[in-house]
N, C-alpha and C positions, 0 to 999 in steps of 0.2 A: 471261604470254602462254600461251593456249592454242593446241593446235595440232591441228586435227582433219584425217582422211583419210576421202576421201570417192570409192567404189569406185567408178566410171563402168560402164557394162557394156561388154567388149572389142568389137571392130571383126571380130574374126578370133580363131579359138581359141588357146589357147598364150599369147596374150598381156595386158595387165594395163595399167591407164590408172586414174588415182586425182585427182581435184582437193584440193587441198592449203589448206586457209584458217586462218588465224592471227585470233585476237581478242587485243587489246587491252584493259587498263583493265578498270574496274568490269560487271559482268556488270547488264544488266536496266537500266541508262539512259536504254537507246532510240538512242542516237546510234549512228550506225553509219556505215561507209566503205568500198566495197569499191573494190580494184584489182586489175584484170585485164593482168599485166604482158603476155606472148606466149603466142601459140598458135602458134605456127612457129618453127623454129631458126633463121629469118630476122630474128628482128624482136630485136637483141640491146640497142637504144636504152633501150625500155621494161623488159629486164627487169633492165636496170643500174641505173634510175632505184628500180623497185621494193625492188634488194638494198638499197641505198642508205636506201630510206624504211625497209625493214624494221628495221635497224638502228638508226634514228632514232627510230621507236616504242617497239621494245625499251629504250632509253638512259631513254625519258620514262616508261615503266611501271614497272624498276628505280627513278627517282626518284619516284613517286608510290607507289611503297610502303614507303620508304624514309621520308619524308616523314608518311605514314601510322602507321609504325612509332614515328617520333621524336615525336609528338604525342601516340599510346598511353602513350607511354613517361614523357610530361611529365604527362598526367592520371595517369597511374598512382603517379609521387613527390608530386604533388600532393595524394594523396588519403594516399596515406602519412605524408604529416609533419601532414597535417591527425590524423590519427587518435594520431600518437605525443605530438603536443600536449596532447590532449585527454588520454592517460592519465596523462600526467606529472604 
């Protein structure tokens, strides 16, 4: 997960406002999904639903590179016992 801040220009001096957006997954796919939990300390439905997905995302990126890893890991002994074959 990437996680970038993005400065807004303030309202009034002194003060600081930043939009916050998290990427997921393989960089340059194309696929993309954005959620716009709240813009008000009103709206707490939407940004419980977002913590919620955030977490869920994070779980599926942790196993997709984990996954990733285990696969590297399988081509990698693979090539290895290929090669220790051959010089024995």
């Amino acid at each position: 997960m990437i996680l970038n801040k993005h400065p807004l220009v303030p309202p009034s001096p002194g003060t600081a406002r930043e939009l916050v957006s998290l990427h997921y997954g393989p960089t340059g796919t194309g696929r993309k999904a954005a959620i716009q939990a709240s813009l008000h300390a009103d709206e707490v439905p939407a940004l419980l639903v977002a913590h919620h997905l955030r977490r869920q995302l994070a779980a599926l990126c942790r196993l997709d590179l984990a996954a990733v890893a285990l696969k590297d890991r399988k081509s990698n002994a693979t090539t290895h016992h290929r090669e220790r074959r051959r010089t024995s």
